[in-house]
MIBA-444521 format. One record per atom (N, C-alpha, C): residue number from 1; residue in three letters; atom name; x, y, z. Coordinates in nm, 3 decimals, m for minus. Example, Ala and Ser with C-alpha at 12.3 -4.5 7.8 and 13.67 -1.06 7.14 Angstrom:
(1, ALA, N, (1.319, m0.569, 0.780))
(1, ALA, CA, (1.230, m0.450, 0.780))
(1, ALA, C, (1.320, m0.330, 0.780))
(2, SER, N, (1.285, m0.225, 0.708))
(2, SER, CA, (1.367, m0.106, 0.714))
(2, SER, C, (1.290, 0.003, 0.787))
//
This chain:
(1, UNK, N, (8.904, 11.594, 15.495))
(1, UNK, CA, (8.878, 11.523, 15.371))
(1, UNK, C, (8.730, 11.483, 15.365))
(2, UNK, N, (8.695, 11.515, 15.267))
(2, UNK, CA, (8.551, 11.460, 15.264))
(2, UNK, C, (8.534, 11.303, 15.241))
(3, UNK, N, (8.407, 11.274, 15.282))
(3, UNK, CA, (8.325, 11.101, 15.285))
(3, UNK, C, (8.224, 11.100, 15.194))
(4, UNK, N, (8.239, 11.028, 15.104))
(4, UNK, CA, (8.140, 11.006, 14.986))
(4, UNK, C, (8.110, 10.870, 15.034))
(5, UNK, N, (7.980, 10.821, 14.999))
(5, UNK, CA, (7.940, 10.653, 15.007))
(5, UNK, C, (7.854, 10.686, 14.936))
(6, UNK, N, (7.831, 10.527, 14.805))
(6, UNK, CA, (7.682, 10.479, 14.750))
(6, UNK, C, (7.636, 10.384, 14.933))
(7, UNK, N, (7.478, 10.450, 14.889))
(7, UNK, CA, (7.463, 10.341, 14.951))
(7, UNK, C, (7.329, 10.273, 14.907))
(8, UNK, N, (7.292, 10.189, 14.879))
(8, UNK, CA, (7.283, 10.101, 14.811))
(8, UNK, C, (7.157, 9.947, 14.804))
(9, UNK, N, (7.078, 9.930, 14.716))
(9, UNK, CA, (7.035, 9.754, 14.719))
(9, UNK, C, (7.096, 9.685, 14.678))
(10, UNK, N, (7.166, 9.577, 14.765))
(10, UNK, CA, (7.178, 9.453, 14.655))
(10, UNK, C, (7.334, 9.425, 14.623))
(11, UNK, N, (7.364, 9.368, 14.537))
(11, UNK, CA, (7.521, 9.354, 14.523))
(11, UNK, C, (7.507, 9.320, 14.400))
(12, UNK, N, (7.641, 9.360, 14.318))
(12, UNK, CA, (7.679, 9.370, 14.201))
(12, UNK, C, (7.701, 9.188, 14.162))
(13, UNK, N, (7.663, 9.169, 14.051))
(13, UNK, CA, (7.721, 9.038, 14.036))
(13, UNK, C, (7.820, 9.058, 13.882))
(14, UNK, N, (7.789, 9.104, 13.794))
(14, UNK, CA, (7.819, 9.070, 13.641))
(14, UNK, C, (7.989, 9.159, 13.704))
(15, UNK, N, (8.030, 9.058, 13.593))
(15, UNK, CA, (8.229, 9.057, 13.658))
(15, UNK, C, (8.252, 9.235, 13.567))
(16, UNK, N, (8.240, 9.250, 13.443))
(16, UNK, CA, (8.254, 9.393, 13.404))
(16, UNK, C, (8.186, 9.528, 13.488))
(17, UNK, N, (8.079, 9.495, 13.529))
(17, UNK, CA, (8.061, 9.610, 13.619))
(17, UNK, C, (8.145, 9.634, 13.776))
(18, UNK, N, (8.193, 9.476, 13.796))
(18, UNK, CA, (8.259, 9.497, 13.962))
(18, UNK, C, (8.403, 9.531, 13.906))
(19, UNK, N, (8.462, 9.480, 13.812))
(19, UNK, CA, (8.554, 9.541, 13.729))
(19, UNK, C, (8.605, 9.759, 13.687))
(20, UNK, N, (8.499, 9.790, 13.674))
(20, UNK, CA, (8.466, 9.893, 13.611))
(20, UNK, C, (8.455, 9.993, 13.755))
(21, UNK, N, (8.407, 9.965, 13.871))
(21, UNK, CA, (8.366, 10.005, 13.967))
(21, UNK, C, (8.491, 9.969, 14.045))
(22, UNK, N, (8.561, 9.878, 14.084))
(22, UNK, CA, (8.697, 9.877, 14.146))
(22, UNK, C, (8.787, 9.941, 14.023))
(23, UNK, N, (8.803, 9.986, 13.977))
(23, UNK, CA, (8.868, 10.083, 13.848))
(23, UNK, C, (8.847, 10.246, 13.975))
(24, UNK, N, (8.708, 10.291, 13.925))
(24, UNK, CA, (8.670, 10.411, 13.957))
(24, UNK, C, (8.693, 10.424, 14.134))
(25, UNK, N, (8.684, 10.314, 14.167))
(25, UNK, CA, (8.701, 10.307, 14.329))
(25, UNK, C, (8.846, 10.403, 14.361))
(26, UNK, N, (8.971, 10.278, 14.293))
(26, UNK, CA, (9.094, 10.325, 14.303))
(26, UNK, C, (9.155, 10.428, 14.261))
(27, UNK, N, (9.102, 10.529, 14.163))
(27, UNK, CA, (9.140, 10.670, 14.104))
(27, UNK, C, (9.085, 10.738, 14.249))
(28, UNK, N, (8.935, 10.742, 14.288))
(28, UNK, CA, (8.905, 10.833, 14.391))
(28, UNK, C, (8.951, 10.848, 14.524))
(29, UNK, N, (9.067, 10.733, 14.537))
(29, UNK, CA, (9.161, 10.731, 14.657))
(29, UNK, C, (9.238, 10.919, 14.664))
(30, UNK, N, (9.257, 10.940, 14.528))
(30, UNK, CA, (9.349, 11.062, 14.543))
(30, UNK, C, (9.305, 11.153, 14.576))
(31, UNK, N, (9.123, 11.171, 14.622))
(31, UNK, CA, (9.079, 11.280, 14.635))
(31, UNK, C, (8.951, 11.262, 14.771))
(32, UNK, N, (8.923, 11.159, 14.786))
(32, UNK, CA, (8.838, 11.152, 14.880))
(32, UNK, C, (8.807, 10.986, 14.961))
(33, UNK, N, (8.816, 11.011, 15.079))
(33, UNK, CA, (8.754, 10.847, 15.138))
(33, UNK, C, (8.599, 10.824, 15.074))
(34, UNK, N, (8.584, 10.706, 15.007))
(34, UNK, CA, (8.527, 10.659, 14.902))
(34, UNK, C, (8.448, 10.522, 14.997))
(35, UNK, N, (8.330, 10.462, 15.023))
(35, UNK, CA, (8.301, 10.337, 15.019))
(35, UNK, C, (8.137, 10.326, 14.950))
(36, UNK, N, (8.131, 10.209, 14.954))
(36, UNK, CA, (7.982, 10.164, 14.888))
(36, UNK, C, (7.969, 10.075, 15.042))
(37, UNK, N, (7.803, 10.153, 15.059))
(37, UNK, CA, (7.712, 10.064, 15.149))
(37, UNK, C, (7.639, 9.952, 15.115))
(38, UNK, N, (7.621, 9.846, 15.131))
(38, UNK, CA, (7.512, 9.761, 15.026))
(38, UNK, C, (7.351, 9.721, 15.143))
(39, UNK, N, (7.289, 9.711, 15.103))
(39, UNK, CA, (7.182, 9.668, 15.218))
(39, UNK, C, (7.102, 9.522, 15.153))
(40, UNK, N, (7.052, 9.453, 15.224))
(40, UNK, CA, (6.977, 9.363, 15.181))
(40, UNK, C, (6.874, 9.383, 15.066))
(41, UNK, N, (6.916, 9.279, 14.917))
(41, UNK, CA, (6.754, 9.305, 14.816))
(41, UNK, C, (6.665, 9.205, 14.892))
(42, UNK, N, (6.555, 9.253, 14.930))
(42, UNK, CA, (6.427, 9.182, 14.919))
(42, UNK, C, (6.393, 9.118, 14.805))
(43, UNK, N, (6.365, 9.197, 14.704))
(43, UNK, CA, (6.322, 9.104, 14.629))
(43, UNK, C, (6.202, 9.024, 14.574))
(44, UNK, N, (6.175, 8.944, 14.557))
(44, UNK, CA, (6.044, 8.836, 14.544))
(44, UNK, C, (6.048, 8.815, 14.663))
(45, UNK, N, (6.081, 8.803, 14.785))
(45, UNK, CA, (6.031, 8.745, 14.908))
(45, UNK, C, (5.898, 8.767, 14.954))
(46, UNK, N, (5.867, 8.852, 14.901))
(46, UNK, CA, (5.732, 8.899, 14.964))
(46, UNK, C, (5.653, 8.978, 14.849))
(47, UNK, N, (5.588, 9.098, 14.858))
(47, UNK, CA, (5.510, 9.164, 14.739))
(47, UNK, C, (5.603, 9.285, 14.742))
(48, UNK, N, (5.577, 9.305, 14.612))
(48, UNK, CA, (5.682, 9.469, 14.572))
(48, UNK, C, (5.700, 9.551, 14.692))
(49, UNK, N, (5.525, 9.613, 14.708))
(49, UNK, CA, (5.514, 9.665, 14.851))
(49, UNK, C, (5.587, 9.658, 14.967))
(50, UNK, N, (5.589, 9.507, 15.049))
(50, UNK, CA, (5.662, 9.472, 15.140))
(50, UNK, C, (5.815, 9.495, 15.103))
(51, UNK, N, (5.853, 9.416, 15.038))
(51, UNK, CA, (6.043, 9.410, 14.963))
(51, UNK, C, (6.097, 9.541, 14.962))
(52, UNK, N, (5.993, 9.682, 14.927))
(52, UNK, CA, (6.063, 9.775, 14.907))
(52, UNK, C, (6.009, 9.852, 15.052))
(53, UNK, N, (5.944, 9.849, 15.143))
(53, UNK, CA, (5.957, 9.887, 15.273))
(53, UNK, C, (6.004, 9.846, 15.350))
(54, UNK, N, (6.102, 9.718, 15.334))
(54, UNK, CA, (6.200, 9.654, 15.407))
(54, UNK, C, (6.334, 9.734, 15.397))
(55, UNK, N, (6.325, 9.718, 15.251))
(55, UNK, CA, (6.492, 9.772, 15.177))
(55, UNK, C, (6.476, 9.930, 15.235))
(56, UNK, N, (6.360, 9.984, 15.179))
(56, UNK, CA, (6.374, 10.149, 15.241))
(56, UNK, C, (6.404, 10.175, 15.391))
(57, UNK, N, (6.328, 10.064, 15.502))
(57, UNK, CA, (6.384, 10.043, 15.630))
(57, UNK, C, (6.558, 10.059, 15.640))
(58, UNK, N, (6.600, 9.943, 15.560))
(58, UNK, CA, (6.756, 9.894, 15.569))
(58, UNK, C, (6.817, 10.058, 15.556))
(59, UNK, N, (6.761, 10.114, 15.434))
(59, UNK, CA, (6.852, 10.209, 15.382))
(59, UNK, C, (6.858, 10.320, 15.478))
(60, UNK, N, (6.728, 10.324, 15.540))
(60, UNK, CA, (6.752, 10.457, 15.645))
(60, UNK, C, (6.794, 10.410, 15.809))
(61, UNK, N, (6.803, 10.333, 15.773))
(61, UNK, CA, (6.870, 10.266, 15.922))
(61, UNK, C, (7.032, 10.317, 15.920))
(62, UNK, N, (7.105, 10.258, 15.786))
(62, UNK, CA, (7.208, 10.318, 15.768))
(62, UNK, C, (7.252, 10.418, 15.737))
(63, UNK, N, (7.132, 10.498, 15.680))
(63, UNK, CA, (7.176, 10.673, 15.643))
(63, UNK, C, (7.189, 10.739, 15.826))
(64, UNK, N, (7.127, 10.694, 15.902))
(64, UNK, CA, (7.082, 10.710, 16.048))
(64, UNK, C, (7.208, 10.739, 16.101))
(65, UNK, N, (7.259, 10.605, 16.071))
(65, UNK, CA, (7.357, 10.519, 16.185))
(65, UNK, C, (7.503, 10.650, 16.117))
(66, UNK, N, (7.524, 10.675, 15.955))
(66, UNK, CA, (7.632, 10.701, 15.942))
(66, UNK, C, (7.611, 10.866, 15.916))
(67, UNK, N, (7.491, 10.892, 15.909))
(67, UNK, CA, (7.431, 11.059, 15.918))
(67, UNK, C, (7.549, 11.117, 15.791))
(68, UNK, N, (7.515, 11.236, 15.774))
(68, UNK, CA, (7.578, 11.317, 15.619))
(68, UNK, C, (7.471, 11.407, 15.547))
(69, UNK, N, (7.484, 11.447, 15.449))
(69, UNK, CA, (7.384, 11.492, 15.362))
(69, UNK, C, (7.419, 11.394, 15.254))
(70, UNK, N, (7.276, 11.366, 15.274))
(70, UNK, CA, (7.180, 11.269, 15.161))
(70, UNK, C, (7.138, 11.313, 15.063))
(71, UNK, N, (7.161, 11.224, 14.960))
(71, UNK, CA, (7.142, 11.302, 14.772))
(71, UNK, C, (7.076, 11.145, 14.723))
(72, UNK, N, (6.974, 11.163, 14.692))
(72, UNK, CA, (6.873, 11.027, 14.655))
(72, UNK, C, (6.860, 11.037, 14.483))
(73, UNK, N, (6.895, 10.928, 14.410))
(73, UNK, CA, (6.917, 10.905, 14.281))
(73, UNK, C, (6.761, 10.867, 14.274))
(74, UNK, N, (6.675, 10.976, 14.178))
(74, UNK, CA, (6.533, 10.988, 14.176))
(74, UNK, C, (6.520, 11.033, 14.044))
(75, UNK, N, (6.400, 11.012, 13.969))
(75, UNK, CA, (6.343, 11.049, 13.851))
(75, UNK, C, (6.294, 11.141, 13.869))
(76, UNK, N, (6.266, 11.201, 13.982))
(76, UNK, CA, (6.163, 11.357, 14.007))
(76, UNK, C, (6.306, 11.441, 14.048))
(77, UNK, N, (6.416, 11.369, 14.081))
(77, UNK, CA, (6.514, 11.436, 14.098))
(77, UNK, C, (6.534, 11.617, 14.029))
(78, UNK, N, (6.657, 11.664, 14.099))
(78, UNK, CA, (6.727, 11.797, 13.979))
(78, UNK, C, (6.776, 11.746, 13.887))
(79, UNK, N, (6.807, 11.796, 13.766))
(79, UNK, CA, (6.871, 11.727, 13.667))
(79, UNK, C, (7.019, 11.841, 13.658))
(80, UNK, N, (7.139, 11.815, 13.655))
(80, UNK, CA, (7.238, 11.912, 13.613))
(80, UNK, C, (7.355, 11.841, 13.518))
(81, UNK, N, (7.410, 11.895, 13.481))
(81, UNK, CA, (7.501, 11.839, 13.376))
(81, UNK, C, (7.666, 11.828, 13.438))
(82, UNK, N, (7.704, 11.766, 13.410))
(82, UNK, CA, (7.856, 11.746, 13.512))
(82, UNK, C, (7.928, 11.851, 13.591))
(83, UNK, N, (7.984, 11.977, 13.487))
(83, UNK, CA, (8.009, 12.056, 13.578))
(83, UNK, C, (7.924, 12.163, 13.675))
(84, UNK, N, (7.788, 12.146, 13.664))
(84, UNK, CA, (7.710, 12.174, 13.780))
(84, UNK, C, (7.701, 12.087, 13.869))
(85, UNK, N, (7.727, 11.980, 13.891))
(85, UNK, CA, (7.720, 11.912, 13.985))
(85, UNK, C, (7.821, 11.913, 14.053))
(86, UNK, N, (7.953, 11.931, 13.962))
(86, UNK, CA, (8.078, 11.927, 14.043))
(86, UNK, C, (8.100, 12.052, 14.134))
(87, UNK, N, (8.012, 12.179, 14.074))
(87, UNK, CA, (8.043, 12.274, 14.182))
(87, UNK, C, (7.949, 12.244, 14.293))
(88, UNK, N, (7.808, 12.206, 14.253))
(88, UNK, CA, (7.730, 12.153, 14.405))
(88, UNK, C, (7.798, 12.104, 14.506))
(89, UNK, N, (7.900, 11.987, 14.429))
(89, UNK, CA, (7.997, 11.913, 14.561))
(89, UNK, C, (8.037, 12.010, 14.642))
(90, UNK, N, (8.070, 12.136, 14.549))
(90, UNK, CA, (8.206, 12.168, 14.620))
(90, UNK, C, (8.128, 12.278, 14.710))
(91, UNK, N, (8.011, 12.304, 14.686))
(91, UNK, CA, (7.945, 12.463, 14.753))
(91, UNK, C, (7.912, 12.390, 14.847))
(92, UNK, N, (7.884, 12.202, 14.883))
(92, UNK, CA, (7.849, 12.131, 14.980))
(92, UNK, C, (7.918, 12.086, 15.072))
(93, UNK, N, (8.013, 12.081, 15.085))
(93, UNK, CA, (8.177, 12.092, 15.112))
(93, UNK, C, (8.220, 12.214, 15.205))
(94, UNK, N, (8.184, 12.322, 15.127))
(94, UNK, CA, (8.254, 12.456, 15.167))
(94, UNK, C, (8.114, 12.490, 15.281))
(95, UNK, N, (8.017, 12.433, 15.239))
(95, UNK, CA, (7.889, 12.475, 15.370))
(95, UNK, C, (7.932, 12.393, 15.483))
(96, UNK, N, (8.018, 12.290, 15.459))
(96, UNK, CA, (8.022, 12.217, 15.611))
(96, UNK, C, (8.018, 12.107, 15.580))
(97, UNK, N, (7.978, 12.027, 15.493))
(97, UNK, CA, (7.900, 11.882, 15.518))
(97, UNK, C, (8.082, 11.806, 15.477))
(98, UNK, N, (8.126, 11.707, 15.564))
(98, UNK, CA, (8.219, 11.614, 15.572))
(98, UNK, C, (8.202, 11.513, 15.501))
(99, UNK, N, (8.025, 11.490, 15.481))
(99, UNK, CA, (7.987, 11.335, 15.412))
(99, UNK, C, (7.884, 11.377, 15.284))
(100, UNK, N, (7.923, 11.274, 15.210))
(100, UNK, CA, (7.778, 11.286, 15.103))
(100, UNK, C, (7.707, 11.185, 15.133))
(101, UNK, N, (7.632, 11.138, 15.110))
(101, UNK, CA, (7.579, 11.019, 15.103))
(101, UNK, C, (7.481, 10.994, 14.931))
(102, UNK, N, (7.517, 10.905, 14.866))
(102, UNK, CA, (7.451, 10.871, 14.731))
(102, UNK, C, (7.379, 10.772, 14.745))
(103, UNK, N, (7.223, 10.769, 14.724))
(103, UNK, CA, (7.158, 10.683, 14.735))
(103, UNK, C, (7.046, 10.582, 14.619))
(104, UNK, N, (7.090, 10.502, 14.618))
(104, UNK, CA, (7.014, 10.396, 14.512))
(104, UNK, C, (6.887, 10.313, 14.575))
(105, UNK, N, (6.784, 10.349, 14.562))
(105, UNK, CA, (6.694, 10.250, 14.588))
(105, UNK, C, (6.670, 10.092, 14.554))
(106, UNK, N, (6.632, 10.029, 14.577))
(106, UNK, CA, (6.607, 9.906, 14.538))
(106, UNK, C, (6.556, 9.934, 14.391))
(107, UNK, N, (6.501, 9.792, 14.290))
(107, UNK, CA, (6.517, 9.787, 14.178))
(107, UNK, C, (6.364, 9.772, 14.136))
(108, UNK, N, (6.287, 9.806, 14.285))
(108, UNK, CA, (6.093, 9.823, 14.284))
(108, UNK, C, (6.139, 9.982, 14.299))
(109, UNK, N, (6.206, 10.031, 14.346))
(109, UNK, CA, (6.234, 10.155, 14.412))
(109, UNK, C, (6.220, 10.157, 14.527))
(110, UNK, N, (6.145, 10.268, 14.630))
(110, UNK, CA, (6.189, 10.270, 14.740))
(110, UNK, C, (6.048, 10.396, 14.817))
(111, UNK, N, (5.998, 10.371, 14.962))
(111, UNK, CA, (5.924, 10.495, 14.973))
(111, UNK, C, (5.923, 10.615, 14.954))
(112, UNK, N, (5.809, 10.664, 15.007))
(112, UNK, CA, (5.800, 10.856, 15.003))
(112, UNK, C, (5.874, 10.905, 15.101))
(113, UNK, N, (5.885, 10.823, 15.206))
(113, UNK, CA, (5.994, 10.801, 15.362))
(113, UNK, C, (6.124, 10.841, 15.345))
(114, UNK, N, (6.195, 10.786, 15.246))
(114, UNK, CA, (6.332, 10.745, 15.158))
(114, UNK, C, (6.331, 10.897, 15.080))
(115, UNK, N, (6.242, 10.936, 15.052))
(115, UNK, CA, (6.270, 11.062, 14.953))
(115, UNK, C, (6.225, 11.177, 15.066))
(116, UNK, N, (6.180, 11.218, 15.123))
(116, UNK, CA, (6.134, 11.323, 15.205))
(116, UNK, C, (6.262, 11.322, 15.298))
(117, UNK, N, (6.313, 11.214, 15.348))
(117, UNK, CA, (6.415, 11.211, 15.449))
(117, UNK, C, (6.569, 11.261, 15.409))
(118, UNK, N, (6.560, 11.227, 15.240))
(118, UNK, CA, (6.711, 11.322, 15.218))
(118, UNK, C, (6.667, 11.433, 15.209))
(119, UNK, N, (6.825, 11.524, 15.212))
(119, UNK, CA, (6.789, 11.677, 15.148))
(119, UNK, C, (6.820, 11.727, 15.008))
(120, UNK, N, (6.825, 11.645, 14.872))
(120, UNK, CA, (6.813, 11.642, 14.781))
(120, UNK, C, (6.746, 11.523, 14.726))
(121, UNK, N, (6.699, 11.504, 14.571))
(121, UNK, CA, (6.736, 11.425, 14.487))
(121, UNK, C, (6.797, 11.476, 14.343))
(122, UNK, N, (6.858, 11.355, 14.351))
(122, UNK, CA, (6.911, 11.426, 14.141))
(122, UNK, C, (6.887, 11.304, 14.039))
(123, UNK, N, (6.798, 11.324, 13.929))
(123, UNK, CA, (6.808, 11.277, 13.826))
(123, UNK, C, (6.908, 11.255, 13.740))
(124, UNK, N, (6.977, 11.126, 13.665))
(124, UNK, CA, (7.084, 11.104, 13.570))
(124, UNK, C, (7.006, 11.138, 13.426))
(125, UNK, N, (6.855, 11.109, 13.448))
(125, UNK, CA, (6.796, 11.091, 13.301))
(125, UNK, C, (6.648, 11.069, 13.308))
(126, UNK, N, (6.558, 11.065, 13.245))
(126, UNK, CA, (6.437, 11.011, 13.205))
(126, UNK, C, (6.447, 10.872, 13.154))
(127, UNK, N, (6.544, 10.808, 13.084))
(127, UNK, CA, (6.593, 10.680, 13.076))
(127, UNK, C, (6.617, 10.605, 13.232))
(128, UNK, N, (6.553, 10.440, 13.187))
(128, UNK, CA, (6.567, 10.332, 13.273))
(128, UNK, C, (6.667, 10.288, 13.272))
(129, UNK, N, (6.779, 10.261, 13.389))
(129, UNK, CA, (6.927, 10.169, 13.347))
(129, UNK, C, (6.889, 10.062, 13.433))
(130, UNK, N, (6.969, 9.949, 13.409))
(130, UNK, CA, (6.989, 9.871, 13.505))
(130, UNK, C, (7.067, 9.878, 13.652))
(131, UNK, N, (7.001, 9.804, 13.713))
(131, UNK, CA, (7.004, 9.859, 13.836))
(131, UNK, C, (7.125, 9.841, 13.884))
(132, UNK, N, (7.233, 9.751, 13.866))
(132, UNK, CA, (7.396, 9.714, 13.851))
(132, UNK, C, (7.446, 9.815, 13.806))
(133, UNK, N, (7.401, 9.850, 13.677))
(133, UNK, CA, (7.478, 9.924, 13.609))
(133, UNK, C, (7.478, 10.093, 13.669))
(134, UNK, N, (7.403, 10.110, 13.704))
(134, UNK, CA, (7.387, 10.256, 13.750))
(134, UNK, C, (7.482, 10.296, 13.864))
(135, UNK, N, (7.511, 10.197, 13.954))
(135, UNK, CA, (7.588, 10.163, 14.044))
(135, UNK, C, (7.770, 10.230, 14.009))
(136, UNK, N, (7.745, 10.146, 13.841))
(136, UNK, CA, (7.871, 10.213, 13.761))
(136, UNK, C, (7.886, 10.333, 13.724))
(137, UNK, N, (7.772, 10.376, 13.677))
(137, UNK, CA, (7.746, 10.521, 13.606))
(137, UNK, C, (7.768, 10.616, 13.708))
(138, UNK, N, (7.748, 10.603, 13.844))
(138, UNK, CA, (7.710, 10.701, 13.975))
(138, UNK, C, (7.875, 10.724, 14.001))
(139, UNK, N, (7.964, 10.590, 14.024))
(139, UNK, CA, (8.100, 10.586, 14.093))
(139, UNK, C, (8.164, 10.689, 13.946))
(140, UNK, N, (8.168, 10.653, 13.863))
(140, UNK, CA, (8.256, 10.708, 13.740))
(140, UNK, C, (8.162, 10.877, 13.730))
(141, UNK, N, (8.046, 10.930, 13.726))
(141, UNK, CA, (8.026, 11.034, 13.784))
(141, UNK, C, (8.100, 11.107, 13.893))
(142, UNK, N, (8.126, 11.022, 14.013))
(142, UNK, CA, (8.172, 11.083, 14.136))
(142, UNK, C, (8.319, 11.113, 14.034))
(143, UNK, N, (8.379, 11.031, 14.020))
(143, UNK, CA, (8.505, 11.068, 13.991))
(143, UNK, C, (8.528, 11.187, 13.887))
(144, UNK, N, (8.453, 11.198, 13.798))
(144, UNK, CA, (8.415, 11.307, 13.676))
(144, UNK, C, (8.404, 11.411, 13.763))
(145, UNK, N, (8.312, 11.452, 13.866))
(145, UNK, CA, (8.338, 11.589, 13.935))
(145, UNK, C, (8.412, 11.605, 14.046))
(146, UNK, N, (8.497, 11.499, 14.087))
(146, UNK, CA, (8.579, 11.561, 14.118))
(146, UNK, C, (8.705, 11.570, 14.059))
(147, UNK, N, (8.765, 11.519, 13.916))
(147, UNK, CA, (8.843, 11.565, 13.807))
(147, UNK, C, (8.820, 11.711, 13.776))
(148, UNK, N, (8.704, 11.740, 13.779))
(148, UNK, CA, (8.625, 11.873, 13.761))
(148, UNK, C, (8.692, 11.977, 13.859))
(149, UNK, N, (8.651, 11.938, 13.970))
(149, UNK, CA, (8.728, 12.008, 14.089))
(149, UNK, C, (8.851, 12.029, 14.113))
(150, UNK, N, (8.894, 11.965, 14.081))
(150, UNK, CA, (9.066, 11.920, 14.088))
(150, UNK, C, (9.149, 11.981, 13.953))
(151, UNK, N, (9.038, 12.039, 13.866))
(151, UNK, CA, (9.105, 12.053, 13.734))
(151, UNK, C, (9.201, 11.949, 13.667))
(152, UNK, N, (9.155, 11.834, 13.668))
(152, UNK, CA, (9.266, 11.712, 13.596))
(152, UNK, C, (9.157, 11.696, 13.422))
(153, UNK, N, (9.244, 11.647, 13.403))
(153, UNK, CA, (9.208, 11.619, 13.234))
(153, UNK, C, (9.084, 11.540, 13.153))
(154, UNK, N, (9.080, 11.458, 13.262))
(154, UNK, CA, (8.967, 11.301, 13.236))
(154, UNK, C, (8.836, 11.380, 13.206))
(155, UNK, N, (8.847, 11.507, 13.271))
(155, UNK, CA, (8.701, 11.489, 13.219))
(155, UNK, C, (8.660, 11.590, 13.047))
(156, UNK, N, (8.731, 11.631, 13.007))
(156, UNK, CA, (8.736, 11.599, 12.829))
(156, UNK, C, (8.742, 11.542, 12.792))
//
């Protein structure tokens, strides 16, 4: 069975997105072990600079520790449209890889460290979301390709 994880800055607070995201959590039980990583936001603690070479620290500490192929949610990213992505899963899958790993940078973003170190990135858009919310958009994606995969209905 394959291992998908966000992994992640920060923690969700607004009740409709943790809502919306334990929704999409519990559908992807039927098809894959599912978790979200969260790592420490920096933040204002220090300067953009510092906050986001901390968080990029955190994040590759844990990409390290739980190893996979890494797919970094980037604006220079690939861009593909749902059912290209859903076959990526699956050509990623069938090459071997057990884990995905989905990655969100902090909300400064994140180093050149953080992006050179996965072996993809993918773009959702040229549009800015909020940084909660994307969190939503990524889990309800996952589930969209693999409805895709699975041939189930949801995703018409």
């Amino acid at each position: 069975i394959l291992n998908v994880s966000i992994v992640c800055v920060g923690k969700v607070k607004d009740k409709y997105i943790l809502d919306g995201i334990a929704e999409f959590q519990k559908r992807l039980q039927a098809f894959t072990k599912f978790d979200i990583i969260e790592v420490k936001e920096y933040g204002r603690e220090q300067t953009i600079a510092q906050s986001t070479e901390k968080e990029t620290e955190e994040l590759l500490s844990v990409l390290e520790k739980i190893g996979g192929y890494h797919i970094l949610l980037d604006l220079k990213g690939k861009e593909r449209d749902s059912v290209q992505m859903a076959k990526h899963l699956e050509n990623l899958q069938v090459q071997g890889n057990s884990r995905i790993n989905f990655i969100i940078g902090g909300s400064d973003g994140y180093t050149e460290e953080l992006r050179s170190y996965c072996q993809e990135g993918i773009s959702f858009s040229k549009f800015t979301f909020p940084h909660q919310l994307m969190r939503l958009i990524l889990i309800e994606q996952i589930y969209r390709w693999f409805s895709i995969n699975h041939h189930i209905k949801y995703h018409k």
